[in-house]
PDB file of N, CA, C and O in Angstrom:
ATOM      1  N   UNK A   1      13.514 -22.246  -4.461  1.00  0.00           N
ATOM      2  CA  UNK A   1      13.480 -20.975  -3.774  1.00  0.00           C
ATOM      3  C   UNK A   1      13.417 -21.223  -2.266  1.00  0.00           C
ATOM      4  O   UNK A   1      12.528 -22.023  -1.970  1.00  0.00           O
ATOM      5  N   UNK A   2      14.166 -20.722  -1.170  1.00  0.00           N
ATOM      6  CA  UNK A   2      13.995 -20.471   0.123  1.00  0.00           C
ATOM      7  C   UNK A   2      13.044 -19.275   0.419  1.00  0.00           C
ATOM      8  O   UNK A   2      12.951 -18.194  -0.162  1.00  0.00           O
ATOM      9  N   UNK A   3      12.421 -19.735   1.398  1.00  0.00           N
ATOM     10  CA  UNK A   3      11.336 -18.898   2.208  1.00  0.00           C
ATOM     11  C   UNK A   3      11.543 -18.916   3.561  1.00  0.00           C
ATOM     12  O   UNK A   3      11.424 -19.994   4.145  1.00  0.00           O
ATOM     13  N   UNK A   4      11.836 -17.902   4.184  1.00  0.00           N
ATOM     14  CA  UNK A   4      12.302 -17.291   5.699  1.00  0.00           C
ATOM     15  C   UNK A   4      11.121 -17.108   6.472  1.00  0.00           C
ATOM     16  O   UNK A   4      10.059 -16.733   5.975  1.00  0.00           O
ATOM     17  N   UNK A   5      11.272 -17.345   7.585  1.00  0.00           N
ATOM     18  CA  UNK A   5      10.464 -16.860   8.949  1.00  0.00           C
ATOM     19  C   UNK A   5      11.235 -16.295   9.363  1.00  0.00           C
ATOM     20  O   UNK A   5      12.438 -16.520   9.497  1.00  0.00           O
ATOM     21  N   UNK A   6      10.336 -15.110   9.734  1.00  0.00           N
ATOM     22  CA  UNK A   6      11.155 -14.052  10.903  1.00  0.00           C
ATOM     23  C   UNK A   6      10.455 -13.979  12.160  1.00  0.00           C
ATOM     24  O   UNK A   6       9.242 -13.774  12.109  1.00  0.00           O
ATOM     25  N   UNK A   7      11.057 -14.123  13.364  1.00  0.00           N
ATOM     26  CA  UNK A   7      10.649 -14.037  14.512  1.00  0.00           C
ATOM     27  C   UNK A   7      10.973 -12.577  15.397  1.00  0.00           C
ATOM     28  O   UNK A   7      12.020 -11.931  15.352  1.00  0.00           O
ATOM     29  N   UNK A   8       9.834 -12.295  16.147  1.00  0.00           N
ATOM     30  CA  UNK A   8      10.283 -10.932  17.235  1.00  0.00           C
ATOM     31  C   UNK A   8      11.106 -11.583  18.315  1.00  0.00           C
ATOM     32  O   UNK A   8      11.340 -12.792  18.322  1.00  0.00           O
ATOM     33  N   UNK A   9      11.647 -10.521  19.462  1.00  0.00           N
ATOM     34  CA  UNK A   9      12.359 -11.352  20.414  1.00  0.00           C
ATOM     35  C   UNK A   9      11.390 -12.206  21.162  1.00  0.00           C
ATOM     36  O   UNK A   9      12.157 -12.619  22.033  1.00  0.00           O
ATOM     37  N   UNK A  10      10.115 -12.818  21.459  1.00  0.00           N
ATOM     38  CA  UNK A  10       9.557 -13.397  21.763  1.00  0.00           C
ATOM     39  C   UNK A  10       8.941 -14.579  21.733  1.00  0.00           C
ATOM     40  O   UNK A  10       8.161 -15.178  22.473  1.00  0.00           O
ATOM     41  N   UNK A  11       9.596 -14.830  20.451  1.00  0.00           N
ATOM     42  CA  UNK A  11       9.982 -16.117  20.091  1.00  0.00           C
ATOM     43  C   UNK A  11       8.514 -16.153  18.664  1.00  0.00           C
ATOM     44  O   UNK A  11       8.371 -17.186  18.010  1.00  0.00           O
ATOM     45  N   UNK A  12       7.613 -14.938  18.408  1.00  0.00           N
ATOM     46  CA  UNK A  12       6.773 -14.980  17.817  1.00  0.00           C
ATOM     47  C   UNK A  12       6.633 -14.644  16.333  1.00  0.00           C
ATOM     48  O   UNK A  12       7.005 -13.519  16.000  1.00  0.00           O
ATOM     49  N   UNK A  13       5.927 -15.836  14.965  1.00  0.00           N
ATOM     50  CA  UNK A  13       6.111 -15.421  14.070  1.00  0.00           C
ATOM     51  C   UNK A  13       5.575 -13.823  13.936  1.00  0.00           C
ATOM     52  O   UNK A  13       4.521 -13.475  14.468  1.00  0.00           O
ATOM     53  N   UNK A  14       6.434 -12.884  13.155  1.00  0.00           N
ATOM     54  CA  UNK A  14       5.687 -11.906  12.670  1.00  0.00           C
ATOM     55  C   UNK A  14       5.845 -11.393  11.443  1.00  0.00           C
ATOM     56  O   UNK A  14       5.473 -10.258  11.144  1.00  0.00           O
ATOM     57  N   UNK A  15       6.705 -12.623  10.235  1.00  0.00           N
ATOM     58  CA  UNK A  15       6.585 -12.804   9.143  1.00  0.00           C
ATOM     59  C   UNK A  15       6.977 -13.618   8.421  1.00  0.00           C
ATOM     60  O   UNK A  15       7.953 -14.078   9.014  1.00  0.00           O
ATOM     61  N   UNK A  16       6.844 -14.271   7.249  1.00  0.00           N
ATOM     62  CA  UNK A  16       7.240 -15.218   5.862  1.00  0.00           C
ATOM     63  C   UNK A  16       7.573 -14.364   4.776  1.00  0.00           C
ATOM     64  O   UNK A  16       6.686 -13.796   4.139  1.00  0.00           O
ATOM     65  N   UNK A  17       8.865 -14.217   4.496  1.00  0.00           N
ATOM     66  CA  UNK A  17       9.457 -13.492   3.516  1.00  0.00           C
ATOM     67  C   UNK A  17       9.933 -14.673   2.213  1.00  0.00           C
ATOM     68  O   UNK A  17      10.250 -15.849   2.391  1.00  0.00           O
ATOM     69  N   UNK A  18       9.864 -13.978   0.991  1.00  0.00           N
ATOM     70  CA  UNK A  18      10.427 -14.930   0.279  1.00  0.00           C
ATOM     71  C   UNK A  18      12.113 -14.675  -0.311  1.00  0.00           C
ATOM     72  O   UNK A  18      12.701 -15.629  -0.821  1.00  0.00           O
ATOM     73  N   UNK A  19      12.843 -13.222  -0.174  1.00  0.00           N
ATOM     74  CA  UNK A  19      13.609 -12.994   0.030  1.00  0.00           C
ATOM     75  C   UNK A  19      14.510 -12.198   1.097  1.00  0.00           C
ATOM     76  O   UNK A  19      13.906 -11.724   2.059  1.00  0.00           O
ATOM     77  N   UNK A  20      15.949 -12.001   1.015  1.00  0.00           N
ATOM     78  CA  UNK A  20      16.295 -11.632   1.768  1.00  0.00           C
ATOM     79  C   UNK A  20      15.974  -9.772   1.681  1.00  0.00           C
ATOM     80  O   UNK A  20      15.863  -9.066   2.683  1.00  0.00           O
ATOM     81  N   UNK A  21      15.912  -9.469   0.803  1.00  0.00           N
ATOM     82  CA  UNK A  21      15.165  -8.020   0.666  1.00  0.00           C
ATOM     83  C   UNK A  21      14.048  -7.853   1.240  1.00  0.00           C
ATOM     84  O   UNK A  21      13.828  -6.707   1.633  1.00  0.00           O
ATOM     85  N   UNK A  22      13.167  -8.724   1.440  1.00  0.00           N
ATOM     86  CA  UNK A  22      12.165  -8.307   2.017  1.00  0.00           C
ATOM     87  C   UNK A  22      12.577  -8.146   3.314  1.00  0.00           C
ATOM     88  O   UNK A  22      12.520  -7.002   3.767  1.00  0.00           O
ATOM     89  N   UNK A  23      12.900  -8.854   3.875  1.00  0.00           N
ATOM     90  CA  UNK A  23      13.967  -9.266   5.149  1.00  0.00           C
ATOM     91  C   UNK A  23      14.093  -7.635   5.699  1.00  0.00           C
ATOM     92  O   UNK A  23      13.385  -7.089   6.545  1.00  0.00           O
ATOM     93  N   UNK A  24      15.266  -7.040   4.905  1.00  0.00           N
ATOM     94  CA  UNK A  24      15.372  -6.148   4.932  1.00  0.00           C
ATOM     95  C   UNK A  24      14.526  -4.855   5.119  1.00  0.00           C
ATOM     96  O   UNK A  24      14.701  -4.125   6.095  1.00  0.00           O
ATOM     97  N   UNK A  25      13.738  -4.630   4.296  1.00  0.00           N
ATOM     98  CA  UNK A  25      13.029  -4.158   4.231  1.00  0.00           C
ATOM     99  C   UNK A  25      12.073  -3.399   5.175  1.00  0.00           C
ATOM    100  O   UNK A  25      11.744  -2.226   5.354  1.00  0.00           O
ATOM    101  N   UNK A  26      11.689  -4.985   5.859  1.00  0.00           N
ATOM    102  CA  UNK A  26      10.768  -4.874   7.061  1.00  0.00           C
ATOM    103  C   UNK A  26      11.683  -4.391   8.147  1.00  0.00           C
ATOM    104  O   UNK A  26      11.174  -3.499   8.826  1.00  0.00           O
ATOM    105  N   UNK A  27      12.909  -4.747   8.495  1.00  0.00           N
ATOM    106  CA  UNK A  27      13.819  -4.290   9.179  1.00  0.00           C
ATOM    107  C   UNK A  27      13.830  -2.440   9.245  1.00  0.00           C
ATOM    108  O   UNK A  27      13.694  -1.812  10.295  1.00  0.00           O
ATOM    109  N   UNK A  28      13.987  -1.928   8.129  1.00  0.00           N
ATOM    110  CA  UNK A  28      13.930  -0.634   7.877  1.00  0.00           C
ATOM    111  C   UNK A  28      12.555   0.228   8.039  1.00  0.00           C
ATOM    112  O   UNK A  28      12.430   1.452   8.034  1.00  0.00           O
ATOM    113  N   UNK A  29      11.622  -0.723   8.177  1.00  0.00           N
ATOM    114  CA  UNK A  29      10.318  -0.395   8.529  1.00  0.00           C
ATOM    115  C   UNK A  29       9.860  -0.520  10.566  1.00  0.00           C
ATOM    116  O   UNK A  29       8.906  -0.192  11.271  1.00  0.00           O
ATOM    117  N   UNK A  30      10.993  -1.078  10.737  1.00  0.00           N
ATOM    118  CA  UNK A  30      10.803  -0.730  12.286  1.00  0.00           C
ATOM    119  C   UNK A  30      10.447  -2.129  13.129  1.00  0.00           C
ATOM    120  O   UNK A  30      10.325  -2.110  14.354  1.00  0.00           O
ATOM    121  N   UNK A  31      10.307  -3.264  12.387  1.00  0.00           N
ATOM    122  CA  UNK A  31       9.814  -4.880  12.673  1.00  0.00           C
ATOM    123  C   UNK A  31      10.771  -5.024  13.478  1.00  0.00           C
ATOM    124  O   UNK A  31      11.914  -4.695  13.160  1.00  0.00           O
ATOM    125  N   UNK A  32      10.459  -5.564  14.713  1.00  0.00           N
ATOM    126  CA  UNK A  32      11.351  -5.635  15.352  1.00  0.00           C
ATOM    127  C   UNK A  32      11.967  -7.532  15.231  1.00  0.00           C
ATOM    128  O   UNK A  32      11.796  -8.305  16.173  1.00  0.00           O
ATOM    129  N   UNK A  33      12.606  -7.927  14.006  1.00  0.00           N
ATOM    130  CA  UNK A  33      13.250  -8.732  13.859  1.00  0.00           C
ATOM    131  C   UNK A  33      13.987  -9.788  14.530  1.00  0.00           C
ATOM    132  O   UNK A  33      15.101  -9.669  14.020  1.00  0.00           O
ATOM    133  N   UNK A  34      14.042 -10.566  15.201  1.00  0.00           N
ATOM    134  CA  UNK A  34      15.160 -10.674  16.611  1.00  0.00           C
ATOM    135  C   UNK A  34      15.988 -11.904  15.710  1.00  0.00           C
ATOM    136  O   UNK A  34      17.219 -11.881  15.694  1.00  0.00           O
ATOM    137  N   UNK A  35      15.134 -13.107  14.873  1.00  0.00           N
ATOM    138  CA  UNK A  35      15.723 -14.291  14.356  1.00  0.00           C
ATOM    139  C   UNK A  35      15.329 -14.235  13.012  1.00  0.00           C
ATOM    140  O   UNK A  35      14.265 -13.725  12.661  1.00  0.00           O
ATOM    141  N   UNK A  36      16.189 -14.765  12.203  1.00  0.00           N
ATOM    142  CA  UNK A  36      15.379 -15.173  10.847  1.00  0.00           C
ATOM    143  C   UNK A  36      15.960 -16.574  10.747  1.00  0.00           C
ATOM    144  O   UNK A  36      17.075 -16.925  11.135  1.00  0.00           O
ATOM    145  N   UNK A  37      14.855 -17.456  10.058  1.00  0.00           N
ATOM    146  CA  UNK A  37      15.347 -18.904   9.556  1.00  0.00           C
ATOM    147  C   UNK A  37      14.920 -19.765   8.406  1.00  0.00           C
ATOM    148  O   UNK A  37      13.793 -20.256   8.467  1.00  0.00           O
ATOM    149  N   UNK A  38      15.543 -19.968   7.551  1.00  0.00           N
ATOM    150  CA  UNK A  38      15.184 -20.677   6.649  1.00  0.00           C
ATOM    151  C   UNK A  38      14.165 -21.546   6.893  1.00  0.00           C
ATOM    152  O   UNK A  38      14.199 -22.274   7.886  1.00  0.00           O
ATOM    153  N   UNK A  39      13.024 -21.571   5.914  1.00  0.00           N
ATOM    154  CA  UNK A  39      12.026 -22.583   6.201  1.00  0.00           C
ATOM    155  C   UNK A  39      11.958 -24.040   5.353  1.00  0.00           C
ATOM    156  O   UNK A  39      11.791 -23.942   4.138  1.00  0.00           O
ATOM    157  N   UNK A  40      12.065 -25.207   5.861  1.00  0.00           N
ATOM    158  CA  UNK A  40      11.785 -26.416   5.294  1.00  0.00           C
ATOM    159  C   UNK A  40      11.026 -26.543   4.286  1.00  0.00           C
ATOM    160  O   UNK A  40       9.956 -25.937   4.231  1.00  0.00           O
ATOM    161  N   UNK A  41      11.473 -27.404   3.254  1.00  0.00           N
ATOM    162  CA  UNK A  41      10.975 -27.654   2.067  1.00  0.00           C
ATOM    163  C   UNK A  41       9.091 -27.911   2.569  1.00  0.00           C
ATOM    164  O   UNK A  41       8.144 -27.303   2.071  1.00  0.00           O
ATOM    165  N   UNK A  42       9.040 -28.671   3.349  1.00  0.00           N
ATOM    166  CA  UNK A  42       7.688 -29.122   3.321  1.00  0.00           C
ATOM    167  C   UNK A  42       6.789 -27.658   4.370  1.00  0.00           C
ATOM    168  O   UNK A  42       5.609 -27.559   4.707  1.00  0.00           O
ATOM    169  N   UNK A  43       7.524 -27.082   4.524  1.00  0.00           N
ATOM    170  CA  UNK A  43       6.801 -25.707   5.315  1.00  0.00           C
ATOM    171  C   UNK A  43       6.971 -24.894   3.627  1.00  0.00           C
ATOM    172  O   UNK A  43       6.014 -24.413   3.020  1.00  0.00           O
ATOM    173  N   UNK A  44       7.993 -24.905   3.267  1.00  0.00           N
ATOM    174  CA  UNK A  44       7.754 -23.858   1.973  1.00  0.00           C
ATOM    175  C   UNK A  44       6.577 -24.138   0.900  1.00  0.00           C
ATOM    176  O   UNK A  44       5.925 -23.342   0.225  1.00  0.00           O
ATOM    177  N   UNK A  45       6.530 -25.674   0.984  1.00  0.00           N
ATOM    178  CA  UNK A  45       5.671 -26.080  -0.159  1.00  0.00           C
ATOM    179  C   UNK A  45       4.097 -25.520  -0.072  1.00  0.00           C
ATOM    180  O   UNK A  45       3.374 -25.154  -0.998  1.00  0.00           O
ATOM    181  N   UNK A  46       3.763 -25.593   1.643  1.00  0.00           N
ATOM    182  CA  UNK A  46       2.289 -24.959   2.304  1.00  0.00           C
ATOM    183  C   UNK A  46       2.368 -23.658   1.980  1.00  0.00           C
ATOM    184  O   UNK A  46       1.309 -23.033   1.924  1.00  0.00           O
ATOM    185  N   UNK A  47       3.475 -23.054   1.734  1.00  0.00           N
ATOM    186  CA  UNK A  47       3.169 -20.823   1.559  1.00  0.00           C
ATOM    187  C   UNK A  47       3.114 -21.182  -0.058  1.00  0.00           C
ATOM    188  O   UNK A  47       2.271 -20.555  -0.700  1.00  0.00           O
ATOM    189  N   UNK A  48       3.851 -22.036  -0.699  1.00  0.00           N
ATOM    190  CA  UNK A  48       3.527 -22.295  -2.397  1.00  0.00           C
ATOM    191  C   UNK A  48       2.338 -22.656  -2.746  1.00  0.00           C
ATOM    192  O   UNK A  48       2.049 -22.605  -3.941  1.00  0.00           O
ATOM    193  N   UNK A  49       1.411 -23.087  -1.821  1.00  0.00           N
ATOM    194  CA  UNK A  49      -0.018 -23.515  -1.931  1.00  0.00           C
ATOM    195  C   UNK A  49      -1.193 -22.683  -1.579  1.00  0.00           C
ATOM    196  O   UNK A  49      -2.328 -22.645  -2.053  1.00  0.00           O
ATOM    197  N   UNK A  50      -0.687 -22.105  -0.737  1.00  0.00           N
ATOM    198  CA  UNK A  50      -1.706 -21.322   0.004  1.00  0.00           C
ATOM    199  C   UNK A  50      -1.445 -19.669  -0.597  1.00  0.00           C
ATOM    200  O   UNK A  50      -2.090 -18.789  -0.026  1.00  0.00           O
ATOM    201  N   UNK A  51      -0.579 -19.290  -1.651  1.00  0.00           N
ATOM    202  CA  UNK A  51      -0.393 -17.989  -2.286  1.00  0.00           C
ATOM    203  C   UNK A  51       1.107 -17.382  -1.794  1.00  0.00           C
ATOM    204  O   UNK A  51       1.677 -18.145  -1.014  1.00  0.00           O
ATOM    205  N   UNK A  52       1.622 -16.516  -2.018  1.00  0.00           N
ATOM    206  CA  UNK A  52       2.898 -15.692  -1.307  1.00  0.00           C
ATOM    207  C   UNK A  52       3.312 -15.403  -0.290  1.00  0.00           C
ATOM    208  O   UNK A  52       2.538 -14.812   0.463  1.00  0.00           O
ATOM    209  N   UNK A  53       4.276 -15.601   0.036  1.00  0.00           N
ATOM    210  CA  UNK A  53       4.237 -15.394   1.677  1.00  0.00           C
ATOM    211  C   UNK A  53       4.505 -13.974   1.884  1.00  0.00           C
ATOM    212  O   UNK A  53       5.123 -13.758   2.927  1.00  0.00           O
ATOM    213  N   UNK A  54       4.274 -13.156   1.330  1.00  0.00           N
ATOM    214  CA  UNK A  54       4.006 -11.748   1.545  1.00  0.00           C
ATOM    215  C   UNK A  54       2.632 -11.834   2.162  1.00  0.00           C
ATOM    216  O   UNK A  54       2.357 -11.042   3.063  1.00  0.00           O
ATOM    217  N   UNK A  55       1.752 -12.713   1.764  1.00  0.00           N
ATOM    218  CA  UNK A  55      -0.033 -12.412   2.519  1.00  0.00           C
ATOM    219  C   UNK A  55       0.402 -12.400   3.747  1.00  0.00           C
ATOM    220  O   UNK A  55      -0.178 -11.502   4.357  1.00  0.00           O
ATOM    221  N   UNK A  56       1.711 -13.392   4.909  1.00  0.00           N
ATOM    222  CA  UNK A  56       1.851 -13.562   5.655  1.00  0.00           C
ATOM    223  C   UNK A  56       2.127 -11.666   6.197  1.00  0.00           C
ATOM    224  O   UNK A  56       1.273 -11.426   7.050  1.00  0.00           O
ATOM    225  N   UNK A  57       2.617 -10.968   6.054  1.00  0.00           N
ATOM    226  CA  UNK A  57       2.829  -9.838   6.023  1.00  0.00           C
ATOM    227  C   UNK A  57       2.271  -8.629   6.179  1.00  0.00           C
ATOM    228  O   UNK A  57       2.448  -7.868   5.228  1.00  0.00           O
ATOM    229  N   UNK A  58       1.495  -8.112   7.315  1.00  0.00           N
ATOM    230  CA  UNK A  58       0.452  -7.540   6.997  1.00  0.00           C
ATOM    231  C   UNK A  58       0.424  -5.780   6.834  1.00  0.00           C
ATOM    232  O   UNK A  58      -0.503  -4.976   6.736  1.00  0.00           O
ATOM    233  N   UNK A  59       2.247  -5.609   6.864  1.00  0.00           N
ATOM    234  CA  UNK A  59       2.395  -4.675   6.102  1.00  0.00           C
ATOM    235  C   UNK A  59       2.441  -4.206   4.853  1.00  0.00           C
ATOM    236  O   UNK A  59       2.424  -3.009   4.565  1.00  0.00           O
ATOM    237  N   UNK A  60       2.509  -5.238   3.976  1.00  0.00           N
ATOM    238  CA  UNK A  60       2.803  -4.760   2.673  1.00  0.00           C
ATOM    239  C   UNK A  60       1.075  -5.280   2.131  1.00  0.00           C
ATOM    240  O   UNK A  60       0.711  -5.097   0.969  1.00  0.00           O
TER     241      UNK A  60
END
């Protein structure tokens, strides 16, 4: 499974999605989105450890 970071234009995380729907989602919710990027196996494996990367999320 791929897991995304999304960045504002500021270069700042302001989420870990695990799909591209969520992606979306937050987009339609007003996040102001600027980058999204696939995250590295060994960055994905830490959100597989530490619970969903929706916790990252503090909208939902």
């Amino acid at each position: 499974m791929t897991f995304f970071t999304c960045f504002d234009y500021e270069g700042n995380v302001i989420a870990r999605c695990q799909t591209k729907q969520e992606i979306e989602v937050l987009k339609r919710m007003g996040r102001p989105i600027a980058r999204v990027r696939a995250m590295r196996n060994e960055e994905a494996i830490v959100c597989s450890l530490t619970g969903s990367p929706a916790e990252f999320n503090q909208d939902y």
